[in-house]
C-alpha positions in Angstrom: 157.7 135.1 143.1 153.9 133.3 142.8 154.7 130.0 141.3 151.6 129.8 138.7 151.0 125.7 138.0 148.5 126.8 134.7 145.9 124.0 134.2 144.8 122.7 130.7 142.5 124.6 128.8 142.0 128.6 127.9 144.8 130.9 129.4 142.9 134.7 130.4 145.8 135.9 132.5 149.5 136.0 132.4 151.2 132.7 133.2 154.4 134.9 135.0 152.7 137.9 136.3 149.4 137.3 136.8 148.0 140.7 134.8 145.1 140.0 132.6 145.9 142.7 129.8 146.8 139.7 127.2 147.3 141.3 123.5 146.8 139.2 121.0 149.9 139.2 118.6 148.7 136.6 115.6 146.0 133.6 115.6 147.7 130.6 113.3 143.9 129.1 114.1 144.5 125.4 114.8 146.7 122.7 115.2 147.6 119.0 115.5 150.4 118.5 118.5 154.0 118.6 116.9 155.5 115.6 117.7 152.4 113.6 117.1 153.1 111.9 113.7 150.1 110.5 112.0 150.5 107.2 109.6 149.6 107.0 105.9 147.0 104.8 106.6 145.4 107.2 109.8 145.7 110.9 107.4 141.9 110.7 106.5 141.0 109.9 110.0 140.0 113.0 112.4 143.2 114.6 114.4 142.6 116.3 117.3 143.4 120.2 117.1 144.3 123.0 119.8 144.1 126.8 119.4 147.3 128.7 118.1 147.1 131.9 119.6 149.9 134.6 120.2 149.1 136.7 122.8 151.8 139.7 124.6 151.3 140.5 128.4 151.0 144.2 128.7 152.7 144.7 131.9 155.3 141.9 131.4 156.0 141.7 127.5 155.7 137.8 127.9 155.1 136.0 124.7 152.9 133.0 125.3 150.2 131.0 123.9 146.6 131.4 125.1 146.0 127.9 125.2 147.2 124.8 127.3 147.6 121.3 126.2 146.9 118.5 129.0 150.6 117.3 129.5 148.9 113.4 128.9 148.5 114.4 125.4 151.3 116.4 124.6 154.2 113.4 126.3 152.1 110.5 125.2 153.4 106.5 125.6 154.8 106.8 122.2 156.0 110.8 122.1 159.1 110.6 119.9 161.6 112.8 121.4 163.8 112.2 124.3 166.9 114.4 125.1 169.2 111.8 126.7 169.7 110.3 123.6 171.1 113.0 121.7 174.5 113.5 122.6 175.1 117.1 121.4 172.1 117.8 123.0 172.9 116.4 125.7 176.6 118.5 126.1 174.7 121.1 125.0 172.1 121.0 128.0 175.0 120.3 130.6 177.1 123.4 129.2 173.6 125.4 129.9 173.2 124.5 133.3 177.2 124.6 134.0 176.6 128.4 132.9 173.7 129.3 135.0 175.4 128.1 137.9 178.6 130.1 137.1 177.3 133.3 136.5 174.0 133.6 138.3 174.1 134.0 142.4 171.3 131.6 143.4 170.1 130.8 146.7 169.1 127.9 148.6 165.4 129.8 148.8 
């Protein structure tokens, strides 16, 4: 498997298979980043928007967005969330993984 590290900015192929027949499903036009949570005082002050595109790979039904967000914005100094501190979230992660390695045969490669 091609391991496909997609860069910022406008998606025109599949991010798993490569294929460039991308379908678009639904455009939600744009947005603000989710967990970037504006103060009173800032909501008449410009927010920075990304597309919010839908698109369907042809060859590989992937759903995926056409559009990627530079990780520096998206897990900013003050980005709210962190999973360690959520405990069911937490057992809830470690079940996952405890799972995968159960009932999947994986290989040192």
């Amino acid at each position: 498997m091609k391991i496909r590290d997609a860069k910022e900015g406008k998606i025109n192929s599949c991010q798993i298979c490569g294929a460039s027949k991308l379908v678009k499903v639904i455009s939600l036009g744009s947005s603000g980043l989710c967990d970037s949570l504006i103060a009173e005082k800032n909501l008449n002050k410009f927010e920075k928007t990304f597309p919010l595109n839908l698109f369907r790979c042809q060859d590989c039904q992937l759903l995926q967005l056409d559009y990627i967000v530079n990780n520096k914005e998206v897990f900013h100094l003050n980005y709210p969330y962190k999973s360690g501190i959520t405990p069911p979230l937490r057992k809830y992660l470690h079940n996952t993984s405890y799972y995968a390695k159960k009932n999947f045969n994986f290989s040192k490669n």
